[in-house]
Residue frames as qw, qx, qy, qz and C-alpha x, y, z in Angstrom:
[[0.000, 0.886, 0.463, 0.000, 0.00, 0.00, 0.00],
 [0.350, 0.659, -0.061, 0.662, 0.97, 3.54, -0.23],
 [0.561, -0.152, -0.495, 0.646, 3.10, 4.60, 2.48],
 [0.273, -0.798, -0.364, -0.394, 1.45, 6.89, 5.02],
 [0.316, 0.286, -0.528, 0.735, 3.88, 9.00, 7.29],
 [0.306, -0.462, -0.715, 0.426, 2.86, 9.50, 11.29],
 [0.093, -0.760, -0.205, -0.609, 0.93, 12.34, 11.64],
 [0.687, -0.219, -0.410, 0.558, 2.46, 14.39, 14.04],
 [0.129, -0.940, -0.285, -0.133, 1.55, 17.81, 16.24],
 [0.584, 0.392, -0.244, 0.668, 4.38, 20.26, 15.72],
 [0.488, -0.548, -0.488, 0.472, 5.35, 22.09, 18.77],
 [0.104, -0.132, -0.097, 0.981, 4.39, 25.90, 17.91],
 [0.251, 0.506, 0.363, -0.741, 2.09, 27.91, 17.12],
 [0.265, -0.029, 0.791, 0.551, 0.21, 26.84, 14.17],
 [0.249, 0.635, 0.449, -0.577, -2.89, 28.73, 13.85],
 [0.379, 0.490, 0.454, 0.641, -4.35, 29.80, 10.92],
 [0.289, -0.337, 0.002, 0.896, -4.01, 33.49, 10.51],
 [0.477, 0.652, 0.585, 0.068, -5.23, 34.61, 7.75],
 [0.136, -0.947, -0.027, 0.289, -3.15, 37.52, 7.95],
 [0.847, 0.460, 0.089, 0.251, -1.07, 37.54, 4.73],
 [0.034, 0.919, -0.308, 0.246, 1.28, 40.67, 6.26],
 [0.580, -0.638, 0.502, -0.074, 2.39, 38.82, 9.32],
 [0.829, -0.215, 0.360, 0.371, 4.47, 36.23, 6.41],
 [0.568, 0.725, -0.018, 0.390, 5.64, 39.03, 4.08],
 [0.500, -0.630, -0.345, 0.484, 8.69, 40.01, 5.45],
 [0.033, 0.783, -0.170, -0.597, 10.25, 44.12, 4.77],
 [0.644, 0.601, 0.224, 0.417, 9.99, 44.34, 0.28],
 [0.359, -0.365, 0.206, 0.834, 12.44, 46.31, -1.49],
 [0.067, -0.082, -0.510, -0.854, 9.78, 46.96, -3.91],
 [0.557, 0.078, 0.390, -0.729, 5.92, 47.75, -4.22],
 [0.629, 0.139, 0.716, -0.267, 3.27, 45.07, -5.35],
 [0.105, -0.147, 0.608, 0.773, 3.68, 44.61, -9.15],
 [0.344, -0.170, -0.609, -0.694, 0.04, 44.14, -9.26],
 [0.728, -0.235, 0.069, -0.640, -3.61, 42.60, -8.23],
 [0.519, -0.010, 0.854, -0.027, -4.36, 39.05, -7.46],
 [0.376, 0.390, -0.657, -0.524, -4.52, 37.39, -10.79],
 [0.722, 0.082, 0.604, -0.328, -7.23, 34.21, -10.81],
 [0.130, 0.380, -0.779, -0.481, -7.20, 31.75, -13.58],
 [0.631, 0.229, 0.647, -0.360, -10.77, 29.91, -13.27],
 [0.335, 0.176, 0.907, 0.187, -11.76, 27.57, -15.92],
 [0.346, -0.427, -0.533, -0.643, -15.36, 28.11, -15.96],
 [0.668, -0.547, -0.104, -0.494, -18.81, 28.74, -14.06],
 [0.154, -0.579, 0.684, -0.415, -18.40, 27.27, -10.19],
 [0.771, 0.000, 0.568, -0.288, -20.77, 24.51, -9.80],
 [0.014, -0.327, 0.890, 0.316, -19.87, 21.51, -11.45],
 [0.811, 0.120, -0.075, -0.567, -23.10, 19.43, -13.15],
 [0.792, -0.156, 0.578, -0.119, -23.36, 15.86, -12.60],
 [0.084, 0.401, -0.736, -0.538, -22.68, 13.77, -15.70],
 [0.737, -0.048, 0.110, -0.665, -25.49, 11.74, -15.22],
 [0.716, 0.029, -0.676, -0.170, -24.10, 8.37, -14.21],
 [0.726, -0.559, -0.295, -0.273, -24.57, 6.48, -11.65],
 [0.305, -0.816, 0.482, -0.090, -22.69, 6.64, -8.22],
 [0.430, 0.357, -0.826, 0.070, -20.03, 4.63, -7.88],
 [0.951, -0.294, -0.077, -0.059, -21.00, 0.70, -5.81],
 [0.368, -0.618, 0.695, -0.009, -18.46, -1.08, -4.09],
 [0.258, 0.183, -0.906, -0.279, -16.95, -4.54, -5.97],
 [0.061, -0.167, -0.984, -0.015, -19.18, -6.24, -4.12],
 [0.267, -0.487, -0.513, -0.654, -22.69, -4.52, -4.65],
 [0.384, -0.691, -0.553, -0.262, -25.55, -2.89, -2.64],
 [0.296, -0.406, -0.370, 0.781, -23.75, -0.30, -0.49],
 [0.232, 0.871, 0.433, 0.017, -25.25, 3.28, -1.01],
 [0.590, 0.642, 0.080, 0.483, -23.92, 5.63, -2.43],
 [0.470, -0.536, -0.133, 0.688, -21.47, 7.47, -0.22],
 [0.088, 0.921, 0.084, 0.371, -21.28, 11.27, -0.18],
 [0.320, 0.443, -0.363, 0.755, -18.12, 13.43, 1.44],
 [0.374, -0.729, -0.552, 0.153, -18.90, 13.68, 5.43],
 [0.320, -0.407, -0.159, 0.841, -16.73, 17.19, 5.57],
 [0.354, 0.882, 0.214, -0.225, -18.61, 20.37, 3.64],
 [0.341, 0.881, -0.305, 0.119, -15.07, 21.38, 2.46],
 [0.949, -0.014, 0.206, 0.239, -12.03, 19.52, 1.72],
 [0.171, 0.905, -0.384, -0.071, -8.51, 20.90, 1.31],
 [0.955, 0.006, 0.256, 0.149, -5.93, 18.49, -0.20],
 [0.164, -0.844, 0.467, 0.207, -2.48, 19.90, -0.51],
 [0.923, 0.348, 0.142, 0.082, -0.96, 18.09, -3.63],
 [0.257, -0.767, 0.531, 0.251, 3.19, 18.43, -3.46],
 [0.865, 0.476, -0.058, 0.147, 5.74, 17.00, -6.00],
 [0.570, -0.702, 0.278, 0.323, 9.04, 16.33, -4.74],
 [0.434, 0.714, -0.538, -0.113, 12.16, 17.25, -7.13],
 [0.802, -0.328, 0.485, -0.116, 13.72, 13.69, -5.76],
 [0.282, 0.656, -0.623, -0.321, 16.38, 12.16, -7.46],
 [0.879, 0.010, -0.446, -0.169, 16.93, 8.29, -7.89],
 [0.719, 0.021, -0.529, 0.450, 20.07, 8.72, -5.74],
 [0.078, -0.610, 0.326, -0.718, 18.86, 11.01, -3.43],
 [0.580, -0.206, -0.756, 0.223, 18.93, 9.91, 0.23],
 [0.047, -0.275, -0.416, 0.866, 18.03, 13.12, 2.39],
 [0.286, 0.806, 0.368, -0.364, 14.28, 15.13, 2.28],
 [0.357, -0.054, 0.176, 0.916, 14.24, 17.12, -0.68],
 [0.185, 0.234, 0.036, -0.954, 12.48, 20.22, -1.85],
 [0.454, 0.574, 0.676, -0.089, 8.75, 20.37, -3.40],
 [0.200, -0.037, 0.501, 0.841, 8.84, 21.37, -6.82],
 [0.202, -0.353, -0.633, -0.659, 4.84, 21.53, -7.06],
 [0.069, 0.179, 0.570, -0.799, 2.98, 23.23, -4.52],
 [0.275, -0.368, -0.525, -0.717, -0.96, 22.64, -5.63],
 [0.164, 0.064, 0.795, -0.580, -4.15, 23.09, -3.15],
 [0.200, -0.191, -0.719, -0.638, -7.21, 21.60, -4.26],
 [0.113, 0.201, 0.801, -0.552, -10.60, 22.02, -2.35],
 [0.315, -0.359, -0.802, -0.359, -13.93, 20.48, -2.85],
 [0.476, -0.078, 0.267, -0.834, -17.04, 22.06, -1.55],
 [0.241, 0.166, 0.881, -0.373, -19.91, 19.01, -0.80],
 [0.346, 0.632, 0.534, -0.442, -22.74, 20.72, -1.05],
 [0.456, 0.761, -0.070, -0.455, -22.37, 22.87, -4.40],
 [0.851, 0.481, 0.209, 0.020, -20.17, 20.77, -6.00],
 [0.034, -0.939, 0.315, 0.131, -17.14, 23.52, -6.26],
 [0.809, -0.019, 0.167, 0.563, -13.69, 22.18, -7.33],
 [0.157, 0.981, -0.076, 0.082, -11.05, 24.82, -7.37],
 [0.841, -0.127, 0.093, 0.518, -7.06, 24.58, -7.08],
 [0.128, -0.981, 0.125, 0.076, -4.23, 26.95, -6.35],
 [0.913, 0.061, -0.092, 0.393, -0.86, 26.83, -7.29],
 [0.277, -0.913, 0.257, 0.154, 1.91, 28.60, -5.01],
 [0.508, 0.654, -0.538, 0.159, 5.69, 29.04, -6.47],
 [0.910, -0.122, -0.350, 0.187, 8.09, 27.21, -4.86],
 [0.486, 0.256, -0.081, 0.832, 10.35, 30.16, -4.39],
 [0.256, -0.871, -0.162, -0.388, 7.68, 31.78, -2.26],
 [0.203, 0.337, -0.531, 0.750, 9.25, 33.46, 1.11],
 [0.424, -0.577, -0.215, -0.665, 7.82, 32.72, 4.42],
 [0.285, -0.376, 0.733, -0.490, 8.11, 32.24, 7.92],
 [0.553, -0.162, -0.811, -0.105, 7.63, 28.40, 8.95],
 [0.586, -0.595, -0.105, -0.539, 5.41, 27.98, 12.01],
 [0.896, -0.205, -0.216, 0.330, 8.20, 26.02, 13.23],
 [0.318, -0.762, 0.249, 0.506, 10.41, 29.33, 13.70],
 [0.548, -0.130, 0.557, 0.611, 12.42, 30.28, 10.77],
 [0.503, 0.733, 0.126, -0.441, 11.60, 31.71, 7.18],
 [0.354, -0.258, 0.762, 0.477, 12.45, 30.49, 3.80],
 [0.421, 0.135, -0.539, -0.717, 11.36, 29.38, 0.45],
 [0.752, 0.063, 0.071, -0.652, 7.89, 27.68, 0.80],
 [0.890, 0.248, -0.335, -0.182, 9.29, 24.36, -1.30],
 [0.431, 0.351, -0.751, 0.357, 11.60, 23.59, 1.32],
 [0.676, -0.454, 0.318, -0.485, 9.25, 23.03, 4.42],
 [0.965, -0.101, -0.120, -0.211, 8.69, 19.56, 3.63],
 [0.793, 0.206, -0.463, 0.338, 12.52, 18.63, 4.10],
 [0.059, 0.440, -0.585, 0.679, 12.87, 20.81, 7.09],
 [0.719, -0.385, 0.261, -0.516, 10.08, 19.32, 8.97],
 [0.977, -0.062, -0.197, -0.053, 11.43, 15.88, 8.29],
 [0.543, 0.358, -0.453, 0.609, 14.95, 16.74, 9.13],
 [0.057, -0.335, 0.533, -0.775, 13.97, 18.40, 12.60],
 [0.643, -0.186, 0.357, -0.652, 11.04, 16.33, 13.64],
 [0.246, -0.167, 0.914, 0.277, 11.85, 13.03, 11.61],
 [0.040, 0.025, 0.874, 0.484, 9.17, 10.99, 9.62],
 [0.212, -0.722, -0.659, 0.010, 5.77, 12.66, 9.13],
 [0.213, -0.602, -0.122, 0.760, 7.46, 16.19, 10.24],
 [0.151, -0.165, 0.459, 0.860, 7.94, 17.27, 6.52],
 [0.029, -0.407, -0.515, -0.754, 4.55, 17.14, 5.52],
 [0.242, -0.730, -0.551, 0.324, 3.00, 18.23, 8.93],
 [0.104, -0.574, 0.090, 0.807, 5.00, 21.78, 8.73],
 [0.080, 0.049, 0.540, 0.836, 4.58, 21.72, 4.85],
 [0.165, -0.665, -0.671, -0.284, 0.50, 21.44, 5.47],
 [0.172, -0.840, -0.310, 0.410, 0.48, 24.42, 8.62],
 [0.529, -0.193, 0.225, 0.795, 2.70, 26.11, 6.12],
 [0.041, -0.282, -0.622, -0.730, 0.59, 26.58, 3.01],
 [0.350, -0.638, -0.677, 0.111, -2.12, 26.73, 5.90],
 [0.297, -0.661, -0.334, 0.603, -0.83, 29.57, 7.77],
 [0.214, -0.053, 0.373, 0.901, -0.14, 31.62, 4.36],
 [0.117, -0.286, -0.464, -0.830, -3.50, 31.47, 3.05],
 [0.460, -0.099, 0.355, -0.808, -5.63, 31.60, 6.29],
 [0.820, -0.039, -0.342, -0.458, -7.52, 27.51, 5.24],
 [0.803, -0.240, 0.516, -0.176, -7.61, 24.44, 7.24],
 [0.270, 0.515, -0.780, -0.234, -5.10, 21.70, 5.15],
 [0.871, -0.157, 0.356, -0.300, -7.00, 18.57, 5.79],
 [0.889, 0.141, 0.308, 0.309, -5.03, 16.07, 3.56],
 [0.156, 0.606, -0.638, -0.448, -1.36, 16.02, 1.22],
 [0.919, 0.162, 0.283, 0.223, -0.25, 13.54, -1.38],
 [0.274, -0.731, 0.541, 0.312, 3.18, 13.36, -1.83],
 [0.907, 0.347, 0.238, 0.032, 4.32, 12.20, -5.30],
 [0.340, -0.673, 0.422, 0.504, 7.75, 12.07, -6.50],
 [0.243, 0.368, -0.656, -0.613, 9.14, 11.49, -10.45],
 [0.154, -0.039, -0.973, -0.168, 8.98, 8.04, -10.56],
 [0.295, 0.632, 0.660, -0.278, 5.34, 8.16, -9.50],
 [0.444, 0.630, -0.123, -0.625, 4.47, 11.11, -11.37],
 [0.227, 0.423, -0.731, -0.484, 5.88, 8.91, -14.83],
 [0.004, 0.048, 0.998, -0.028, 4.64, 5.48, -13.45],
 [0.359, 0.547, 0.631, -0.417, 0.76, 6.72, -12.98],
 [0.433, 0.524, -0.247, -0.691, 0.83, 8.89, -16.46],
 [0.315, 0.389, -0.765, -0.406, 2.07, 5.53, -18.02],
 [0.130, 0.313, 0.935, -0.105, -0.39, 2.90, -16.37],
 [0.442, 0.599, 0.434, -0.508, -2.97, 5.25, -17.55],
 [0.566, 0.534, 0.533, 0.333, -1.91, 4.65, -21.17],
 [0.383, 0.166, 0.184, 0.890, -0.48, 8.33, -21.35],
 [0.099, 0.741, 0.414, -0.520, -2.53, 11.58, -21.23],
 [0.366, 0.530, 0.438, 0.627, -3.28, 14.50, -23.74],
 [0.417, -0.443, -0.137, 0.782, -2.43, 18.02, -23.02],
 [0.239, 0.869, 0.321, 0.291, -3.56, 21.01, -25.08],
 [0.480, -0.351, -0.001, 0.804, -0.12, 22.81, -24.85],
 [0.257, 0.862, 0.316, -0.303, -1.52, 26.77, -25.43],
 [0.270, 0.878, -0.393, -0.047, 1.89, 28.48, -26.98],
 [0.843, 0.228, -0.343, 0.348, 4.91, 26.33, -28.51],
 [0.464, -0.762, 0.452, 0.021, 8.06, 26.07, -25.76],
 [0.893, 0.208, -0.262, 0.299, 11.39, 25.36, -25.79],
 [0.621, -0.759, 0.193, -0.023, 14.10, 24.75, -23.09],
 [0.674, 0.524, -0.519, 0.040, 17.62, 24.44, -24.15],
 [0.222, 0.356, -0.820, 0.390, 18.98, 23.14, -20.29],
 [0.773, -0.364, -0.025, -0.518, 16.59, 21.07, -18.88],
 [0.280, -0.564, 0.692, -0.352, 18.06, 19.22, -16.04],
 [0.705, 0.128, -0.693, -0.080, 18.54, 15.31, -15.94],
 [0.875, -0.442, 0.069, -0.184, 18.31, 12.96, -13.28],
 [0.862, 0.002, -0.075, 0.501, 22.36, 12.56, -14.12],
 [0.254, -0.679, -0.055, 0.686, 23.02, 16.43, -13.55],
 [0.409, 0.055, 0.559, 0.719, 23.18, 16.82, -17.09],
 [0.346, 0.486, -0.060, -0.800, 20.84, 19.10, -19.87],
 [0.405, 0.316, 0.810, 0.283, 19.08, 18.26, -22.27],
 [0.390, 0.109, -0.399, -0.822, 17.35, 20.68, -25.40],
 [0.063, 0.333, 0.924, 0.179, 13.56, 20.10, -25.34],
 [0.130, 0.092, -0.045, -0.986, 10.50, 21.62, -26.64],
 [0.261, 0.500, 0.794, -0.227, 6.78, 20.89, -26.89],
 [0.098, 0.276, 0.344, 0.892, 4.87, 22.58, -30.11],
 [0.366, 0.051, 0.382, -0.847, 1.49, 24.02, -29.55],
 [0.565, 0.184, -0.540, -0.596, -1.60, 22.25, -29.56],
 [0.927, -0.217, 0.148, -0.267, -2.96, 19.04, -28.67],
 [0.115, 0.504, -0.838, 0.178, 0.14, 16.68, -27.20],
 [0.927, -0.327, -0.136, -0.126, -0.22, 13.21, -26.34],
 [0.154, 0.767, -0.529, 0.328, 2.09, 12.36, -23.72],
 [0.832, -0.185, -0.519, -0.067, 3.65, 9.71, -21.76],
 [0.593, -0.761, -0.208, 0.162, 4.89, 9.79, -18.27],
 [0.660, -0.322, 0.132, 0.666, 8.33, 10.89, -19.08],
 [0.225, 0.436, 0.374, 0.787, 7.56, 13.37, -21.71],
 [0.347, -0.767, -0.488, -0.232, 4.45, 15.20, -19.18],
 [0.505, -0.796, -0.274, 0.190, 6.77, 15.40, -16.47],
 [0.623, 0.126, 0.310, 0.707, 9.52, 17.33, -18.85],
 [0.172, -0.675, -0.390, -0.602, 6.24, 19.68, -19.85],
 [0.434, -0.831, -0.282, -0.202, 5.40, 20.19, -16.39],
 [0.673, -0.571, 0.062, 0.467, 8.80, 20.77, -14.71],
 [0.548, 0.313, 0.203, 0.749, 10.50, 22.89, -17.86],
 [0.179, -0.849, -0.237, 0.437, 11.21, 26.90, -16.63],
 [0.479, -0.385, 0.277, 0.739, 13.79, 27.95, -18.61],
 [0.154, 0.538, 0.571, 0.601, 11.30, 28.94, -21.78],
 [0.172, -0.710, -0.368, -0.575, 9.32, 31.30, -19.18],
 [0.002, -0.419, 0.522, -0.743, 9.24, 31.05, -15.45],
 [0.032, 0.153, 0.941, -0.300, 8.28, 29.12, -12.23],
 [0.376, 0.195, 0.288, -0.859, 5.14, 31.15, -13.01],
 [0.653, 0.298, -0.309, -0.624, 4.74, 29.52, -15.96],
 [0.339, 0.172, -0.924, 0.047, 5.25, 26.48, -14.72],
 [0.237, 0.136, 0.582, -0.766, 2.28, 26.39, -12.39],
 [0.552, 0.422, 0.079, -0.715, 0.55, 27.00, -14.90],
 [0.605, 0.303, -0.671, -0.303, 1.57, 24.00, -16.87],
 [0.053, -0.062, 0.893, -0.443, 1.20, 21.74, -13.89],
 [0.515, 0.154, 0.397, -0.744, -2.28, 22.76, -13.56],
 [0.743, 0.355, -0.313, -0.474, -2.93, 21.60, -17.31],
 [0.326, 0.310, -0.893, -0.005, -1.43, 17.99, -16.61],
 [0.199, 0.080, 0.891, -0.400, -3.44, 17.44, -13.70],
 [0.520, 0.449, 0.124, -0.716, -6.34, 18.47, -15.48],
 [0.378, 0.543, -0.684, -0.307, -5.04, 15.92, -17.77],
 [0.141, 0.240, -0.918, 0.284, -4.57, 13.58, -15.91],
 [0.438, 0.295, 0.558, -0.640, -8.23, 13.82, -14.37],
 [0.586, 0.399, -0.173, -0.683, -9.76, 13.96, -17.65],
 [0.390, 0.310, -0.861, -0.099, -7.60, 10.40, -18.35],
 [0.082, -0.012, 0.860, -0.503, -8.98, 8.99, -15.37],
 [0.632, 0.302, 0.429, -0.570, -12.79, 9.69, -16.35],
 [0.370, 0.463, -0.666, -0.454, -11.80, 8.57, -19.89],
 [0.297, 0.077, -0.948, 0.085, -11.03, 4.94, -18.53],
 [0.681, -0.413, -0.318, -0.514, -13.82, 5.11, -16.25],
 [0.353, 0.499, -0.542, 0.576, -11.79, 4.70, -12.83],
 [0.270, -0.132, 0.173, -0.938, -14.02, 6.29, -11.02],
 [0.726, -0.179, -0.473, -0.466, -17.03, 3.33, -11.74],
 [0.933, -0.206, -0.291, -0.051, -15.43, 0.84, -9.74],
 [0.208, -0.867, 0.452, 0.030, -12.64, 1.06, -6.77],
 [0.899, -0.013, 0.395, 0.189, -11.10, -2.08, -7.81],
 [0.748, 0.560, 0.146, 0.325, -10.16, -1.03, -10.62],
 [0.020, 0.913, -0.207, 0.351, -8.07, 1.76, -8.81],
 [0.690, -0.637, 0.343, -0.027, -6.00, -0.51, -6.26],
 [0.841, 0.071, 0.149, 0.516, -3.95, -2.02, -9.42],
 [0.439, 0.713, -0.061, 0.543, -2.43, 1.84, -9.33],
 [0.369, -0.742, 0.412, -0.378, -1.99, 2.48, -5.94],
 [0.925, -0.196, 0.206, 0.251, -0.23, -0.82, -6.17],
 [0.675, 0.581, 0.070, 0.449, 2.00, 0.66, -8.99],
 [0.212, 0.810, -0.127, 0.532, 2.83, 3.80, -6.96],
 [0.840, -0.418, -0.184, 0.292, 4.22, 1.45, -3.97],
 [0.623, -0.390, 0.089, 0.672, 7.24, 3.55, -2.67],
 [0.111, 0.327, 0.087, 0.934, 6.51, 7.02, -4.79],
 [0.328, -0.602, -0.286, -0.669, 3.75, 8.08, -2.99],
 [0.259, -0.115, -0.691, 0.665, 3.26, 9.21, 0.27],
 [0.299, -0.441, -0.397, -0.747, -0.39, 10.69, 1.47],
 [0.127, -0.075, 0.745, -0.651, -2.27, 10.80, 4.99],
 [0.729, -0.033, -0.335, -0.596, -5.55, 9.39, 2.96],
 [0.515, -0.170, 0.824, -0.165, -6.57, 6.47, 4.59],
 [0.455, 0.366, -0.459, -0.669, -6.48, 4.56, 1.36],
 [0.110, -0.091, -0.969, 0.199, -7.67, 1.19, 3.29],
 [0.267, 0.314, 0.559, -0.719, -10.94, 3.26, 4.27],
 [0.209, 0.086, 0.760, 0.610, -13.18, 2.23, 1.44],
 [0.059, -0.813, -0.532, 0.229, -16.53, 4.16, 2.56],
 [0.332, -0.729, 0.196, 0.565, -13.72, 7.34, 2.46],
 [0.230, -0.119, 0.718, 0.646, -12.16, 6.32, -1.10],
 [0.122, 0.591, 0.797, -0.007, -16.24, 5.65, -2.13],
 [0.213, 0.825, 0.495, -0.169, -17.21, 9.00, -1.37],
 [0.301, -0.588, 0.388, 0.642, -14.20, 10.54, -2.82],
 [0.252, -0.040, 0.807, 0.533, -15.14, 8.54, -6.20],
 [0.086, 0.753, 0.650, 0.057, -18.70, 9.76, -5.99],
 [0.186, -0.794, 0.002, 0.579, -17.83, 13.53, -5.59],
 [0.357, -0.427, 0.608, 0.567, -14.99, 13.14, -8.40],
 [0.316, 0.347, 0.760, 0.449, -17.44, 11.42, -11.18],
 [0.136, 0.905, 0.370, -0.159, -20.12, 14.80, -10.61],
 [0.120, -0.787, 0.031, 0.604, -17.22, 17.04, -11.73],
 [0.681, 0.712, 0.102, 0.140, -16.81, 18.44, -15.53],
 [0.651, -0.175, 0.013, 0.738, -13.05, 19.08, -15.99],
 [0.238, 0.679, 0.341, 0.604, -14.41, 22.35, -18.02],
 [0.416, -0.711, -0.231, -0.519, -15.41, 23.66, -14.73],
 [0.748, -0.341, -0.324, 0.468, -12.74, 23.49, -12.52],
 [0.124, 0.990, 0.043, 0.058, -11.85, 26.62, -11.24],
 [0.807, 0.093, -0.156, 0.562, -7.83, 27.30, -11.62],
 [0.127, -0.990, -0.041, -0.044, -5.72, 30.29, -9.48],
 [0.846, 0.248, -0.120, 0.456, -2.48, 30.91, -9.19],
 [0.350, -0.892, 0.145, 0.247, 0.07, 33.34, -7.15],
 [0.751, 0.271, 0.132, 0.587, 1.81, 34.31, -9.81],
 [0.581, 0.136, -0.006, 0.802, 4.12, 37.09, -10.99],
 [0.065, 0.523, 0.260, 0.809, 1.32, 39.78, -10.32],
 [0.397, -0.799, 0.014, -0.452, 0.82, 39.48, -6.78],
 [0.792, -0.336, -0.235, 0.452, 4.04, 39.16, -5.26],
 [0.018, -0.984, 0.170, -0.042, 6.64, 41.70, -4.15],
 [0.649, 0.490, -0.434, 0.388, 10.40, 41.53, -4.72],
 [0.639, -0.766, -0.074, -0.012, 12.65, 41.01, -1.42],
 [0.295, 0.890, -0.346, -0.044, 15.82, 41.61, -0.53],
 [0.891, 0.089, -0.445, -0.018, 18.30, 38.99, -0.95],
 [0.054, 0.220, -0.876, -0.425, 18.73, 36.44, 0.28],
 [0.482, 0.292, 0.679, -0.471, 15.27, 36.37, 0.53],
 [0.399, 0.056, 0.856, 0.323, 12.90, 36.21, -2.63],
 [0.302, -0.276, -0.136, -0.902, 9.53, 37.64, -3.10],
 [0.099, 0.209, 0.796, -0.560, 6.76, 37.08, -0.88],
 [0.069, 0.666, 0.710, 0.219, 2.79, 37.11, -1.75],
 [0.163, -0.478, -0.140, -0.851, 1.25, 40.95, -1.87],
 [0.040, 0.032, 0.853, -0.519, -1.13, 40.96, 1.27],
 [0.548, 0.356, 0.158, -0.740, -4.24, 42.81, -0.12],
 [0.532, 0.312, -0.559, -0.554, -3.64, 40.60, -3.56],
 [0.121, -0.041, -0.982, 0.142, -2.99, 37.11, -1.59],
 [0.249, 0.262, 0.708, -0.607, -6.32, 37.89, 0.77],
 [0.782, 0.446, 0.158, -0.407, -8.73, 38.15, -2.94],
 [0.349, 0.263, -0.873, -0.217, -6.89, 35.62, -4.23],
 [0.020, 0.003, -0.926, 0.377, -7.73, 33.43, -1.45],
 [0.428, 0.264, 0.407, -0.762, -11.53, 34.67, -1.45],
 [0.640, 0.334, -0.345, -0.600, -11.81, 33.75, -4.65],
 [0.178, 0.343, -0.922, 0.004, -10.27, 30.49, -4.01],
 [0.037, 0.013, 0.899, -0.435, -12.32, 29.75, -1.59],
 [0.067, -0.537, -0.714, -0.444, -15.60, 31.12, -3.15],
 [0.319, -0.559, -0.520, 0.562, -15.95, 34.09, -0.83],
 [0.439, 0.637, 0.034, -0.633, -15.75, 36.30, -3.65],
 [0.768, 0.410, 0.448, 0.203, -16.46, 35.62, -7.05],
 [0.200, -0.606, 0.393, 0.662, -14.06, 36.35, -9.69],
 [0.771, 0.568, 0.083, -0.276, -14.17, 36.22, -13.55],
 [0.888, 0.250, 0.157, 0.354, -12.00, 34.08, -16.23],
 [0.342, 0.891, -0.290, 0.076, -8.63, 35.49, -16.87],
 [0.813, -0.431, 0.293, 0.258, -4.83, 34.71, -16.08],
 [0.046, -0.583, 0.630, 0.511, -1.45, 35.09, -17.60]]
């Protein structure tokens, strides 16, 4: 099964705030802009009109989400084959499901954000996860990395999954690849190897079919644009990926999901209880009601941050982070746009 770290209560103050000043620390510059949102479409998501999903072995009912709102903190680690210490997240997403209306929305924060860990300290955002495991041991790295992203945007973190390459490559490629709708041609002449090396690579525009090693090239290449744009190509993979998943029809039957969470033995790490099949159920009922069209997509990107001085980085705006975050959350509504 997929390995589930101890869930451990870190010894500070971990409150949620909400108070986007108290992790910006003194800019050398002012706020290059608003919060910038990047929604899909409309907020409520329309059924598709099949039935819920049954368990293999028939006549349970049809299980529904027991929390109103769900926040699921979705991290990609930059892990090598021969690394042996924590290392950085390279993909900071938060996804949260509303119950009742249906809502599906997802944020994506740079890695390179600045901010004070609730464990004392301040750094870049994509390094919690290795400092909580290095100072509290197994189960630290994604406790601090969840009050982290928590204490920035003022939400309760109820769940992570932790996926490294070799997952990321090994699920694109047991689903038979994915298809991407890459908006504007890239190209990256040093993209980094898993031997320290480069490599020239480029992706045209356009529909892309792609297999696990090609996707996670697309979603991890900066050097054409910036971590900003890279967010923003993440987003379109998972969205990919999701779209692959209703394709095959996944979602009908959990069986048919346990020969991949066999596959992603020893890449994946996640505090789901993926043994709880009532839990997985109502996760698969939720999941089948949502149109991918209608996901809503945000991003802290390049227009609401502020420049710091080094060796810090840039930190979120406070006024832009706090209607980002409204929108996120559906507190205010916001309308289609985005880099």
């Amino acid at each position: 099964m997929i390995v589930t770290p101890a869930v451990i209560q870190l010894p500070t103050d971990t409150s949620l705030s909400a108070s986007a000043a108290s992790q910006t620390p003194p800019a050398s510059s002012q706020a290059s802009g608003d919060a910038q949102a990047q929604p899909e479409a409309a907020a409520n998501a329309p059924s598709d009109g099949s039935a819920p999903v049954s368990a293999a072995s028939g006549g349970e009912a049809a299980a529904s989400l027991s929390q109103e709102t769900l926040n699921i903190l979705l991290l990609g680690t930059d892990a090598r084959p021969t690394d042996t210490e924590p290392t950085r997240t390279d993909a900071i997403v938060l996804v949260r499901l509303e119950r009742d209306s249906g809502r599906v929305s997802m944020l994506s924060i740079p890695r390179d954000l600045w901010v004070t860990y609730p464990s004392g300290g301040e750094g870049r955002i994509n390094a919690a996860f290795a400092v909580g495991e290095k100072k509290y041991g197994p189960g630290g790295g994604a406790a601090l990395a969840k009050s982290t992203v928590g204490k920035l945007l003022g939400v309760e973190v109820d769940q992570f999954v932790l996926i490294n390459f070799q997952g990321f490559k090994t699920l694109i490629d047991q689903l038979g690849g994915i298809t991407v709708d890459v908006p504007e041609a890239i190209s990256d002449p040093a993209y980094p190897t898993d031997d320290f090396r480069t490599i020239s690579v480029s992706f045209a525009a356009g529909p892309q079919q792609m297999d696990g090693e090609h996707a996670l090239i697309y979603a991890r290449t900066r050097h054409a644009d910036s971590d900003f744009g890279r967010n923003q190509r993440q987003q379109l993979v998972l969205m990919a990926i999701f779209n692959r998943v209703r394709e095959r029809g996944l979602l009908q039957q959990l069986t048919s999901l346990d020969d991949y969470t066999g596959a992603l033995r020893g890449y994946v790490k996640t505090d789901l209880d993926l043994k709880d099949r009532g839990r997985m159920l109502a996760l698969a009922n939720f999941a089948r009601g949502i149109s991918p069209e209608d996901v809503l997509r945000y991003a802290i990107d390049s227009t609401t941050i502020v420049e710091l001085r080094p060796p810090a980085t840039f930190a979120a705006e406070p006024r832009s982070l706090k209607r980002i975050v409204a929108q996120f959350t559906g507190e205010a509504t916001s309308t289609a746009g985005g880099e």
